[in-house]
C-alpha positions as CSV (number, residue, x, y, z in Angstrom):
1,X,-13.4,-13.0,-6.2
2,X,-13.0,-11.4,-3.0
3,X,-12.7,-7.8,-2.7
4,X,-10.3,-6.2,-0.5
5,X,-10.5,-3.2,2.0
6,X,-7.4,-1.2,2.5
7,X,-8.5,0.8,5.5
8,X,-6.6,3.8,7.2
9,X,-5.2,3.0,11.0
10,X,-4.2,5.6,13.9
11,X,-0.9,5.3,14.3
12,X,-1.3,3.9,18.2
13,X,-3.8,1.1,18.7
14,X,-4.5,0.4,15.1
15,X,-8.0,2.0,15.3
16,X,-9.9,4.9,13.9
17,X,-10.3,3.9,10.7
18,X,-11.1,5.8,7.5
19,X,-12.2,4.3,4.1
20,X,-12.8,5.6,0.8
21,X,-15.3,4.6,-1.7
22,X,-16.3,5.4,-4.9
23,X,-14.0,7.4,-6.0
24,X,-13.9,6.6,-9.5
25,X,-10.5,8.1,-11.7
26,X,-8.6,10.8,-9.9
27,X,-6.4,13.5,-11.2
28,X,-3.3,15.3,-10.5
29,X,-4.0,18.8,-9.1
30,X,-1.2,20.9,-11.4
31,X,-1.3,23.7,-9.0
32,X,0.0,21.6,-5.9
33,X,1.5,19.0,-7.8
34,X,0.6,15.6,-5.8
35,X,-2.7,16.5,-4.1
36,X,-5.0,14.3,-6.3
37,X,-8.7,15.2,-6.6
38,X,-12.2,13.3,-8.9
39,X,-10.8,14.0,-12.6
40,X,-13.4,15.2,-14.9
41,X,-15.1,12.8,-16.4
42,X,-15.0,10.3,-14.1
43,X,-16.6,7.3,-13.4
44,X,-17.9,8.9,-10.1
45,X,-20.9,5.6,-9.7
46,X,-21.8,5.9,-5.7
47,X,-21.0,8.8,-3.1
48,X,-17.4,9.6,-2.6
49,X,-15.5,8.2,0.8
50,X,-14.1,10.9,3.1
51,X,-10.8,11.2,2.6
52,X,-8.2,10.4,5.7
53,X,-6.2,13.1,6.8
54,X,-3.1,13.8,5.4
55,X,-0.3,17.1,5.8
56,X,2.5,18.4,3.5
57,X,5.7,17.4,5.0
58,X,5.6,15.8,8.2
59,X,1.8,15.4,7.4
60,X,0.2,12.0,8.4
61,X,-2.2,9.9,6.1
62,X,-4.8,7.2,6.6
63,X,-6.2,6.2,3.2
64,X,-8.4,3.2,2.1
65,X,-8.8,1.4,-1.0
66,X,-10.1,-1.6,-2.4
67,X,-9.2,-3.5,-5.7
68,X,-6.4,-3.2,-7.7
69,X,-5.0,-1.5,-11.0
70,X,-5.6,-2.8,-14.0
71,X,-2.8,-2.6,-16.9
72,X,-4.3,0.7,-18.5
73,X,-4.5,2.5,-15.4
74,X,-7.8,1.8,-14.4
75,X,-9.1,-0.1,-11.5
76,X,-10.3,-4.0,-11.3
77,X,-12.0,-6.6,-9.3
78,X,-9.3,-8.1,-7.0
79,X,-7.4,-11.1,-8.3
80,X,-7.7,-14.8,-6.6
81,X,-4.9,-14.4,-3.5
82,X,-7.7,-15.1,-1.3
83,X,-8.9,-18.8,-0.1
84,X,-12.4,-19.7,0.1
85,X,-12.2,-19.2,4.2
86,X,-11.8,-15.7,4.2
87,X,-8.1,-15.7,4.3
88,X,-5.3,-15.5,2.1
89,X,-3.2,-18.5,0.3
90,X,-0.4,-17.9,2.6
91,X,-1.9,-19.2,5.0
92,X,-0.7,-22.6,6.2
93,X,2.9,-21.9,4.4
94,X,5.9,-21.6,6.1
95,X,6.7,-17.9,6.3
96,X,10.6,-18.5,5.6
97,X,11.7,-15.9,7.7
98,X,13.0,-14.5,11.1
99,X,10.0,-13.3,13.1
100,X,10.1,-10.2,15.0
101,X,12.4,-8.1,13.1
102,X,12.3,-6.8,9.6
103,X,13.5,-8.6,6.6
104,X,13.9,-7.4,3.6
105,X,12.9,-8.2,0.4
106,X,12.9,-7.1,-3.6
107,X,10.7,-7.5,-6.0
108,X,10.8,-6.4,-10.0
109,X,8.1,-3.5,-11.5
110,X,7.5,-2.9,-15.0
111,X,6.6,-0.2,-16.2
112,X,4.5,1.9,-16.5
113,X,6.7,4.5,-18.5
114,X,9.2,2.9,-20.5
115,X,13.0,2.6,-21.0
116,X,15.2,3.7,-23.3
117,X,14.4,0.7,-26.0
118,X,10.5,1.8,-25.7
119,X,9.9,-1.1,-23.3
120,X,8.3,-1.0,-20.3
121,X,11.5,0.4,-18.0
122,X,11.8,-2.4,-15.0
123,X,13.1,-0.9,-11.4
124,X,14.1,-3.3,-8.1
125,X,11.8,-2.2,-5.9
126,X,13.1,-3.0,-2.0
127,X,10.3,-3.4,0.6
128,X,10.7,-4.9,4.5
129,X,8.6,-7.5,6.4
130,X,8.6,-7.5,10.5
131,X,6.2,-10.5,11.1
132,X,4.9,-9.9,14.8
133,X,7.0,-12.9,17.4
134,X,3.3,-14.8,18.0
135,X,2.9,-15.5,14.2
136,X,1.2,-18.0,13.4
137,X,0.8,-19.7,9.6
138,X,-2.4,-20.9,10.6
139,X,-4.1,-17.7,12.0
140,X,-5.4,-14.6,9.7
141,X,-3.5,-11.0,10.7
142,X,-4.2,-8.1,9.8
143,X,-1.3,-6.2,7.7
144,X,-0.4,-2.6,8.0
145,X,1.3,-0.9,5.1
146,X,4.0,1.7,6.5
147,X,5.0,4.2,4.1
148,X,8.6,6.3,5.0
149,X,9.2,9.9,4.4
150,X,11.4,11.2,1.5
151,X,15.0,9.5,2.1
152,X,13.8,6.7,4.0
153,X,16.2,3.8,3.1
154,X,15.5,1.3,6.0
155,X,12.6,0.4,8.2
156,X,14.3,2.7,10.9
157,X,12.7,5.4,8.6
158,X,8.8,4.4,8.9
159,X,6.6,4.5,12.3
160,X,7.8,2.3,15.0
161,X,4.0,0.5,14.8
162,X,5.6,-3.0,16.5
163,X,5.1,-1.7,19.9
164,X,1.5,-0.3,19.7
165,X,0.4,-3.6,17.5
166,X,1.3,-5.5,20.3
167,X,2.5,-8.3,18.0
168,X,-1.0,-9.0,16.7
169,X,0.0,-7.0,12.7
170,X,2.5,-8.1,10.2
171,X,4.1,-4.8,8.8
172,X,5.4,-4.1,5.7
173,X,7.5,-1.5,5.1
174,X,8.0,0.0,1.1
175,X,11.2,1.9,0.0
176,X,11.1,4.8,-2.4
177,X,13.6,5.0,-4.7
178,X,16.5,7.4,-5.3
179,X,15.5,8.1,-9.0
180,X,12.6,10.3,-7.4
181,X,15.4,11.9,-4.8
182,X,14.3,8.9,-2.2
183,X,10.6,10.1,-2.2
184,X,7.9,8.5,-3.2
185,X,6.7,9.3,-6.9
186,X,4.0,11.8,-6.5
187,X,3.0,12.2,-10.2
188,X,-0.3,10.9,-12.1
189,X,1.2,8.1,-13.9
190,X,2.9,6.9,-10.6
191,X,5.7,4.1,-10.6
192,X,4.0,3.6,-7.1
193,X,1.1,2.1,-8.5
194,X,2.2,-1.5,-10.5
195,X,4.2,-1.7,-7.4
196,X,1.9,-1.5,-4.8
197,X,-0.1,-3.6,-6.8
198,X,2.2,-6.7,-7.1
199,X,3.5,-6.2,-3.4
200,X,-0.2,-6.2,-2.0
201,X,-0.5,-9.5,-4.0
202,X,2.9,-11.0,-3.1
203,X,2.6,-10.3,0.9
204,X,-0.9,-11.9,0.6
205,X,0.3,-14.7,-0.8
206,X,3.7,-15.4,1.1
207,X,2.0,-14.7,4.6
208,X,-1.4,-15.4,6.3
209,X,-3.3,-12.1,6.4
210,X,-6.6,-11.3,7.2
211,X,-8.1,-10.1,3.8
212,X,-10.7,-7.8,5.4
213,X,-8.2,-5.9,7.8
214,X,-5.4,-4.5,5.6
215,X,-4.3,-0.4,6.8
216,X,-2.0,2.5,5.3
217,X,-0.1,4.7,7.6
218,X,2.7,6.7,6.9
219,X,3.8,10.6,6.8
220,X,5.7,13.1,4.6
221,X,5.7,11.9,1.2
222,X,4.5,8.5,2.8
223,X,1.2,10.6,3.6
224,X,1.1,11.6,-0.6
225,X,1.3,8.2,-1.1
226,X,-1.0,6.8,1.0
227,X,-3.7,9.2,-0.4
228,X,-2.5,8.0,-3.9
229,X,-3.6,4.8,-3.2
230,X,-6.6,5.8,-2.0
231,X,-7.5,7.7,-5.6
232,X,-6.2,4.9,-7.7
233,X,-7.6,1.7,-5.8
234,X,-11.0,3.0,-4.6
């Protein structure tokens, strides 16, 4: 199975990278609310990454991860989106979209609290795709996962990355939802999670990306969540 790298990018020139490894479990700090630290207890196997730098609001983040959640919360191996030429199965498949501009996109999360009839509660999660104008099906990019501070509703709301990519990235943009006022859920049991999980794994597999040069950037609660992502996939 091929293990991915989530890496951190600069905002301008897609450099300066920061990853994070061995984390092991993480755990909500109660005194700050989202700033997420090693739990007790934790699996803490191999010297912890340096974290990327992140602010309250208006902060920036660049986090890294690797692997993905597993249904009890934990972390696994990454699951078989990847070819055995170093790129992902998207690649060769007709993209299906406008290039240049974002499109957007749903998908459907479960869980993990539940509903109302003690069954995992499912929420329309809305994310955008801007795949750069030199796209090719054939040719591995790297992706760069944009995350939108609270009320963000559009890709007008994340960094304007396309100009300083110079059309060489695919970005994705995720939308947080209006049950957590338009943030980004910032608690321990995050909704983020299962569905950062299942984009990761859906983008991968609907586009040709470059397994080994995946990055986070965002700011505000965008920041939070980037950091999240480094705790929970490290």
């Amino acid at each position: 199975m091929q293990s991915r790298l989530l890496r951190g990018a600069a905002t301008l020139g897609l450099v300066g990278l920061v990853s994070l490894g061995g984390l092991g479990a993480c755990k909500q700090d109660a005194d700050t609310h989202v700033a997420f630290h090693l739990g007790a207890g934790a699996d803490t196997a191999g010297a912890p990454g340096s974290a990327g730098s992140s602010g309250a609001s208006g902060g920036s983040s660049m986090a890294g991860a690797s692997g993905t959640a597993g249904a009890d919360g934990g972390t696994t191996d990454a699951t078989t989106t990847t070819n055995d030429g170093g790129a992902t199965l998207g690649c060769g498949m007709d993209p299906g979209q406008l290039i240049g501009q974002y499109v957007e996109y749903h998908i459907s999360i479960s869980g993990p609290d539940l509903d109302a009839t003690n069954k995992p509660k499912v929420r329309d999660r809305i994310y955008y795709v801007r795949l750069p104008k030199t796209y090719d099906a054939t040719t591995p990019l790297r992706v760069v996962y944009l995350g939108t501070g609270c009320g963000g509703t559009t890709p007008a709301s994340v960094i304007n990355l396309n100009t300083a990519s110079m059309e060489q990235a695919i970005l994705v943009a995720p939308m947080p939802l209006l049950e957590f006022n338009q943030c980004f859920d910032e608690t321990i049991n995050s909704v983020e999670y299962p569905f950062f999980d299942a984009l990761h794994k859906k983008i991968e597999a609907s586009f040709c990306v470059d397994p080994a040069r995946q990055f986070y950037a965002g700011f505000s609660t965008g920041a939070w969540f980037g950091n999240m992502l480094g705790c929970r996939f490290p």
